[in-house]
C-alpha positions as CSV (number, residue, x, y, z in Angstrom):
1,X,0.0,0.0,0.0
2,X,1.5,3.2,-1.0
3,X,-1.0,5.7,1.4
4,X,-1.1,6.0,4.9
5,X,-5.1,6.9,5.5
6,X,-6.2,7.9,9.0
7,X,-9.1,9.8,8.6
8,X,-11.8,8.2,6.3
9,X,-15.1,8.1,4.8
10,X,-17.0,5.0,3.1
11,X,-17.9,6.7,0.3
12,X,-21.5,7.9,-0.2
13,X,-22.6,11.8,0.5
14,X,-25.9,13.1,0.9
15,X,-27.1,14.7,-2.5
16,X,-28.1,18.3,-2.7
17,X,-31.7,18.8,-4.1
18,X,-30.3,20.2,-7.0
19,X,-28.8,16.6,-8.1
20,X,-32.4,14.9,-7.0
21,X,-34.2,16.7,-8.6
22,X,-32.0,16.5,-11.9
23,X,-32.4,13.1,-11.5
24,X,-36.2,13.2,-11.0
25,X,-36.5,15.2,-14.1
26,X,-33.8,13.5,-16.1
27,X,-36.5,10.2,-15.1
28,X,-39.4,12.2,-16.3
29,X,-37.5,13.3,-19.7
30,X,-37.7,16.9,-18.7
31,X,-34.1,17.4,-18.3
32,X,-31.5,15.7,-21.2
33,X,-29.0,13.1,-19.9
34,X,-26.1,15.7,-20.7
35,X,-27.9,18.5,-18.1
36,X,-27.9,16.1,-15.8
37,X,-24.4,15.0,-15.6
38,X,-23.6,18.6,-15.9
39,X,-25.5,19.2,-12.5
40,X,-23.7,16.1,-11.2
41,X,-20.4,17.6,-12.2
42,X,-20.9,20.7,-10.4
43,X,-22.4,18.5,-6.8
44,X,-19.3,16.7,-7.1
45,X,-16.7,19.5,-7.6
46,X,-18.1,21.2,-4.7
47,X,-18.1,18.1,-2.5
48,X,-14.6,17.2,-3.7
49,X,-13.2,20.7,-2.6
50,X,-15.2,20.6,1.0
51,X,-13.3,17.6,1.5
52,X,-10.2,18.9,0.5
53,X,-10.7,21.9,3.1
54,X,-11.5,19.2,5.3
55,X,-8.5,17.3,5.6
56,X,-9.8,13.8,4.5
57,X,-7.5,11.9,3.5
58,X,-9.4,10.2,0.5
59,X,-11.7,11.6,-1.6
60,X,-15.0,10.0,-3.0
61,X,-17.6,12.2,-5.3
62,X,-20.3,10.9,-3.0
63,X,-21.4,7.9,-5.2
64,X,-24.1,11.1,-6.8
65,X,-24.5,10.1,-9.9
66,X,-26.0,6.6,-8.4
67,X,-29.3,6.0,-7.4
68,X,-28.0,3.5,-4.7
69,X,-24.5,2.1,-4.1
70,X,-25.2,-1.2,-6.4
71,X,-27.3,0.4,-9.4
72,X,-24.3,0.3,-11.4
73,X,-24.4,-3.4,-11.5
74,X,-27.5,-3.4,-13.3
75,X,-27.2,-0.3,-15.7
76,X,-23.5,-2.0,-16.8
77,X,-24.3,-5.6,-17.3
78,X,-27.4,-7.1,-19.0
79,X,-29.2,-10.2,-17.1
80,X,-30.5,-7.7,-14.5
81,X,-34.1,-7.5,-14.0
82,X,-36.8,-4.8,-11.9
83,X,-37.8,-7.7,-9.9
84,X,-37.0,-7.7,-5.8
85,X,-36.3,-9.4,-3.3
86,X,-38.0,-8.0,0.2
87,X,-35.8,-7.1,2.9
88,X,-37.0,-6.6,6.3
89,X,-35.9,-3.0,7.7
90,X,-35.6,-2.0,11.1
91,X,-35.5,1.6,12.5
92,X,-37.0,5.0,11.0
93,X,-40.3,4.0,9.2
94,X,-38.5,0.3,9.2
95,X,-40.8,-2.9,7.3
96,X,-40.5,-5.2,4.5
97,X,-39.7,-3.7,0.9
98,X,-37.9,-4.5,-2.0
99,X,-33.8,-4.2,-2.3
100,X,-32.3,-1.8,-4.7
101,X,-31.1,-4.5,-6.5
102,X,-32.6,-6.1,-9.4
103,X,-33.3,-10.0,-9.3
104,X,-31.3,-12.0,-12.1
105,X,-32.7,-13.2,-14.9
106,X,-30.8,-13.6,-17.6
107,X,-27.6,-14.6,-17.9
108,X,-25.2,-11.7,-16.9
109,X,-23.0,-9.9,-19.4
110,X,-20.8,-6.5,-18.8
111,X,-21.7,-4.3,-21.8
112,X,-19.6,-1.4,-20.0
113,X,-17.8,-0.4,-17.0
114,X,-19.4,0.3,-13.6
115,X,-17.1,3.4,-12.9
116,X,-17.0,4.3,-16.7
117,X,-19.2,7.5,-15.9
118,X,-17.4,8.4,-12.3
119,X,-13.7,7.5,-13.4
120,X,-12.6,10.2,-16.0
121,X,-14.4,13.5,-13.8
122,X,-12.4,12.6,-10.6
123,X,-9.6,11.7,-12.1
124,X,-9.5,15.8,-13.5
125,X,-11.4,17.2,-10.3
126,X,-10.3,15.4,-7.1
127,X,-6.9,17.0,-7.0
128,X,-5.9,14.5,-4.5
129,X,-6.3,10.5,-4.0
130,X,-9.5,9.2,-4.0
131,X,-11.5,5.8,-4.3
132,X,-13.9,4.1,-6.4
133,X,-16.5,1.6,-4.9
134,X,-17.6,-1.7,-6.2
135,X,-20.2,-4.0,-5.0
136,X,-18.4,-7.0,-3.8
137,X,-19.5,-10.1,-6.3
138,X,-20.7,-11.6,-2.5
139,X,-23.6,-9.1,-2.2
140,X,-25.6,-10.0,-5.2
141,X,-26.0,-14.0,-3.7
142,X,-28.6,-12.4,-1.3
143,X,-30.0,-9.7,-2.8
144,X,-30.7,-10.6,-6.4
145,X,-31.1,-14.3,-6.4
146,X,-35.0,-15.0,-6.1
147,X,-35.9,-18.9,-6.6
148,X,-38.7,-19.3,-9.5
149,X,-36.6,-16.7,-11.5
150,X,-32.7,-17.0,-11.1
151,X,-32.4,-20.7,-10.8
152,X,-34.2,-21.2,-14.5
153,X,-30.7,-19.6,-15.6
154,X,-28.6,-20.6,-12.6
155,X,-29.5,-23.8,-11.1
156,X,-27.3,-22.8,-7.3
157,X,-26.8,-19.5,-5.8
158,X,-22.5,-21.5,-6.5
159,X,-23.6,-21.4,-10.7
160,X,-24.1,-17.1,-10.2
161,X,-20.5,-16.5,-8.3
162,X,-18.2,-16.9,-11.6
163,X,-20.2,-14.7,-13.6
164,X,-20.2,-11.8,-10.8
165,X,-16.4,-12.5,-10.2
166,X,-15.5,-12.1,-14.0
167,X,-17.7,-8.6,-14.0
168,X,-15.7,-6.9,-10.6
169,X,-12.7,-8.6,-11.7
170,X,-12.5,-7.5,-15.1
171,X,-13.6,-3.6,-13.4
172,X,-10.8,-4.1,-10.7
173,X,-8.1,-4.6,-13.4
174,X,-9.6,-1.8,-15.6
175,X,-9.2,0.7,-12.5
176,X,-5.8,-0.2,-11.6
177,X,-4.7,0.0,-15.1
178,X,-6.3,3.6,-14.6
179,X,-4.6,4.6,-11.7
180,X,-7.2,4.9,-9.1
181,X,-5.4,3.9,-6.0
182,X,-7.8,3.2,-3.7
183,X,-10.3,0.5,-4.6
184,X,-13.4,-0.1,-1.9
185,X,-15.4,-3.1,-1.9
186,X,-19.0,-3.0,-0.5
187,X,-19.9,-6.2,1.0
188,X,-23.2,-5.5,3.8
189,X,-25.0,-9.0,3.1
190,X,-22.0,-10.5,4.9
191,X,-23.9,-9.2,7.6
192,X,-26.4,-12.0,6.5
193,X,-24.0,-14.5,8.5
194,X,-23.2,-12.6,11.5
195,X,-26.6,-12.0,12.2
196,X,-28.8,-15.2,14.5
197,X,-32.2,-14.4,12.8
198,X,-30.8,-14.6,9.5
199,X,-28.4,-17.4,10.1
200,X,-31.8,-19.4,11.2
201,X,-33.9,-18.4,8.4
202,X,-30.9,-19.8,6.4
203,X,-31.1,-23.1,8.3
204,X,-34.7,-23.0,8.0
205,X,-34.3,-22.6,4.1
206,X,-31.7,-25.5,4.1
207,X,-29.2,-23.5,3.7
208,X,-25.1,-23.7,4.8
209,X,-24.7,-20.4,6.4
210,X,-21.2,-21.0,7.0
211,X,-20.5,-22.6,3.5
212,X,-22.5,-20.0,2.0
213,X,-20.2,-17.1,3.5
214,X,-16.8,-19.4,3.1
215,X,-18.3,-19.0,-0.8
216,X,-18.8,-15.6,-1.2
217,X,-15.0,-14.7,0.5
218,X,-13.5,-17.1,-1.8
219,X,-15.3,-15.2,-5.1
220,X,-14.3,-11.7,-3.5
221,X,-11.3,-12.9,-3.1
222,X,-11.3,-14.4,-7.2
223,X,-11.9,-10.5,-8.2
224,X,-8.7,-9.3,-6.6
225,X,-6.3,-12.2,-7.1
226,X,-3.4,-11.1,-8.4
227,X,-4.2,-7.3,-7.9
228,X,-0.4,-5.9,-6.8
229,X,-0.9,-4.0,-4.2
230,X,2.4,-1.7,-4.6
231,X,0.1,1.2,-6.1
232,X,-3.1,0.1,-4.9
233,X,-5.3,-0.5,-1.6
234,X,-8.0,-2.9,-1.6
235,X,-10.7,-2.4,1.5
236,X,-13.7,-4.2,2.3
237,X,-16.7,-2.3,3.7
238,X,-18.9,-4.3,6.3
239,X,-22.0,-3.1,7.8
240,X,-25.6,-3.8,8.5
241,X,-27.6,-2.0,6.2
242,X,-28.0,1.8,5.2
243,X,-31.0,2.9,3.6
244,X,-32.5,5.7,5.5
245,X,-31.4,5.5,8.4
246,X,-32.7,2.4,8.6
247,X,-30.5,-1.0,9.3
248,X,-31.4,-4.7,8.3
249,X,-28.7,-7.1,10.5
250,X,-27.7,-6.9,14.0
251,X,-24.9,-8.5,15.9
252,X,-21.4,-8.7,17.0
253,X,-18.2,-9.8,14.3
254,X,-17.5,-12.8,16.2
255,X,-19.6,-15.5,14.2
256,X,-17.7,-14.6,10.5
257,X,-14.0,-12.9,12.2
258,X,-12.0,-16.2,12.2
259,X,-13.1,-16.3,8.3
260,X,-13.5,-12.6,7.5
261,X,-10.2,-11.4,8.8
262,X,-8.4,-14.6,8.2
263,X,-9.1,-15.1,4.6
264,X,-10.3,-12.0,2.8
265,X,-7.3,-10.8,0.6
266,X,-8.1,-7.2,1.9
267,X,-5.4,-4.2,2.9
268,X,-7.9,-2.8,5.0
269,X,-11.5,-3.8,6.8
270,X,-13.7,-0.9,7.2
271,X,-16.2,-2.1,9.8
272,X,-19.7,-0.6,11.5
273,X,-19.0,0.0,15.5
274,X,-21.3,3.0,16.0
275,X,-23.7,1.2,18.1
276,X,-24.5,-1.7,20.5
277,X,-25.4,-3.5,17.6
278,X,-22.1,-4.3,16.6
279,X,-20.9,-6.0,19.4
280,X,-17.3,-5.7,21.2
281,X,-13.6,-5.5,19.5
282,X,-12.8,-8.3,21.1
283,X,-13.2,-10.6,17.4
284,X,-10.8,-8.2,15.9
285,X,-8.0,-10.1,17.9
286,X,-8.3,-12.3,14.7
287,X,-7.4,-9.6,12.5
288,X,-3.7,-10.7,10.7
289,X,-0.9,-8.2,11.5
290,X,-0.2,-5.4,8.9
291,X,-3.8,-5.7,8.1
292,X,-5.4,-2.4,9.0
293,X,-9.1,-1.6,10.4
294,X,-10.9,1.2,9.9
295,X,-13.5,1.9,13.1
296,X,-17.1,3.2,12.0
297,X,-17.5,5.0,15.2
298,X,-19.5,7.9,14.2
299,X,-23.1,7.5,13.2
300,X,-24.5,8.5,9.7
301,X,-27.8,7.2,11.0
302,X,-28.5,10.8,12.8
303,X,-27.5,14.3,13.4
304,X,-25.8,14.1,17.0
305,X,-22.6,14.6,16.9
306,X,-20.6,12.5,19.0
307,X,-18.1,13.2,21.5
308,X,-14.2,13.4,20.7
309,X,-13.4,12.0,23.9
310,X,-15.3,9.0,23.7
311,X,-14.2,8.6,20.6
312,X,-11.1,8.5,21.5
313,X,-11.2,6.3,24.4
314,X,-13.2,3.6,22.0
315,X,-9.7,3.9,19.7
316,X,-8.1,3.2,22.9
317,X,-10.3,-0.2,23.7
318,X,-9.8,-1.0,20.5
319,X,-6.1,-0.7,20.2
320,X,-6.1,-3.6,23.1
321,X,-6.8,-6.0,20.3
322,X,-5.3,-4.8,17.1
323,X,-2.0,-2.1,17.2
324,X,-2.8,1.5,17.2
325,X,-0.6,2.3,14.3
326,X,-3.0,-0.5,12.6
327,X,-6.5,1.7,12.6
328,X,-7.7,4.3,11.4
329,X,-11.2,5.7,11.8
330,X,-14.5,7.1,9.9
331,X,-18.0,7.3,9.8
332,X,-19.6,3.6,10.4
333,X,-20.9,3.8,6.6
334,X,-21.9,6.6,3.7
335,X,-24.7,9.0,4.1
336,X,-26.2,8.1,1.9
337,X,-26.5,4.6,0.5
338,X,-29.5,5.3,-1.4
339,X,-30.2,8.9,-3.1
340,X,-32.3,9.8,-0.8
341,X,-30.4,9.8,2.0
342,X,-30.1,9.2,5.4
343,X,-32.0,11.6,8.2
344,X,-29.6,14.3,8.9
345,X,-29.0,17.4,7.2
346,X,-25.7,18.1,5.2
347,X,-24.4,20.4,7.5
348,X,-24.6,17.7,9.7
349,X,-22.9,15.5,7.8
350,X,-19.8,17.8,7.3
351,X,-19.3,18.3,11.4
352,X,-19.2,14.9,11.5
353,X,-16.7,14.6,8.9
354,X,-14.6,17.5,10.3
355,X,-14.8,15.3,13.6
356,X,-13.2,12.4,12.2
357,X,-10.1,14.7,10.7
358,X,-10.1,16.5,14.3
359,X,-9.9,12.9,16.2
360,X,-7.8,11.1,14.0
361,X,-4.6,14.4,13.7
362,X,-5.2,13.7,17.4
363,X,-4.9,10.1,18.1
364,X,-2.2,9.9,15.2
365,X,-1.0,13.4,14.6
């Protein structure tokens, strides 16, 4: 890894309503595609230099030209289609509804790249390093494989892994060979395993849990095989769900850590510890050394902003398990994971940003 990265951020940023409702009308036909990247352009420039004045260490444009962190999947490869499968929210307004991502039903083929639209604008505008985020291949086992439709074309959740492997890999490659030297990949369903209700509705489907997640390492770890990492960090982003404030998994690390930490090809693990929900550090004891982990102690879930001295003395718990000089620290995941955002303003969302700078010159200088 060629970056040292203290203070972080997973990625997403809430979108001004200029950029929704560009998107809205785009939707509607009222606004051409070209006026709406050109109102995208100008939301990310002006995010990119907040950031910059800031201090963050890397830079994302906010993931605003998505309408959720995977929707790239489907608008890149064919095979996707506006079917769902339910996911049972909790928190804010929580209840069953649909994923973001489309079911499968097709077989799956690229017919461009994910980042193809994000890539060339930051690499002009950022004006410092920044990442690009992928869905992990992992995610789309849960999400968009729905029995009755998928298996016609892929008998075994098994039969869909290649395909999504060959699709991140193939982006991977295509970003390193650009330059981008920070790659993230966004894996929340591995939450699925952690998590005792969904481990038993697994069981109660006859299904391997434990296999299922040894599965979906081993494909995420397919797409980065071979990736030097001399120029390049790969992370992996864990959390429970962020879609309005609202979460879909609860539970501590310790049921996937052995696994997770011990056999994910990753640089860095970027995990959710903003609430109870996430159980101790303790399971990072299993974390390999070198390997660094990024602690989600601030909340993009709401507008209170959280104290610098707890946070700090949560570094300092954690630091009992895995080496200071081996964490880092950010928000526990984007603010905004869908377009419309989580439930705080985005004033709030830059103190709490300017918090994680002021803790982490702090705690590492």
């Amino acid at each position: 890894m060629a970056r040292r990265y203290k203070a972080e951020q997973v990625g997403s940023l809430l979108r001004p309503p200029e950029v929704l409702e560009a998107h809205a009308g785009n939707s509607r036909g009222a606004i051409s595609t070209e006026q709406l990247h050109s109102e995208e352009d100008r939301a990310i420039s002006a995010a990119l230099d907040r950031q910059r004045a800031i201090g963050i260490d890397i830079l994302s444009d906010g993931e605003m030209r998505r309408g959720s962190w995977l929707t790239d999947m489907a608008e890149a490869v064919t095979g996707f289609v506006p079917q769902k499968v339910s996911i049972e929210w909790k928190g804010p307004g929580g209840g069953v509804e649909g994923s973001t991502a489309n079911a499968v039903g097709a077989k799956l083929k690229k017919t461009r790249k994910l980042a193809e639209y994000e890539l060339p604008f930051l690499k002009k505008a950022a004006g410092g390093p920044f990442k690009i985020t992928l869905p992990a291949p992992s995610n789309f086992l849960v999400p968009s494989y729905k029995p009755g439709l998928t298996d016609k074309v892929y008998p075994a959740h098994a039969d869909l892994l290649p395909d999504l492997v060959e699709i991140v890999r193939d982006e991977i490659q295509w970003l390193v060979a650009e330059g981008v030297e920070y790659i993230q990949l966004d894996a929340p369903y591995y939450s699925f395993y952690l998590d005792p209700a969904q481990r038993e509705k697994l069981r109660a489907a006859e299904r391997d849990a434990d296999r299922e997640f040894e599965a979906g390492i081993a494909g995420d770890n397919a797409a980065i095989a071979g990736i030097s990492r001399d120029r390049v960090t790969i992370a992996v982003h864990v959390c429970r769900g962020n879609s309005r404030s609202r979460w879909f998994t609860e539970g501590g690390y310790d049921a996937i850590a052995e696994k997770l930490f011990g056999t994910l090809a990753a640089d860095r693990f970027l995990l959710e510890y903003d609430t109870e929900r996430s159980g101790g550090f303790e399971p990072l004891r299993l974390v390999p050394r070198g390997k660094t982990v990024v602690l989600g102690l601030i909340t993009t879930k709401e507008p209170k902003l959280e104290s610098q001295d707890e946070l700090r003395r949560r570094i300092d718990e954690a630091a009992r398990y895995v080496p200071l000089e081996n964490l880092a620290l950010s928000p526990q995941c984007g603010f905004a994971s869908v377009a419309a955002g989580n439930l705080l303003s985005i004033d709030d969302q830059w103190r709490k940003l300017e918090l994680v700078v002021a803790t982490a010159r702090k705690v590492w200088g």
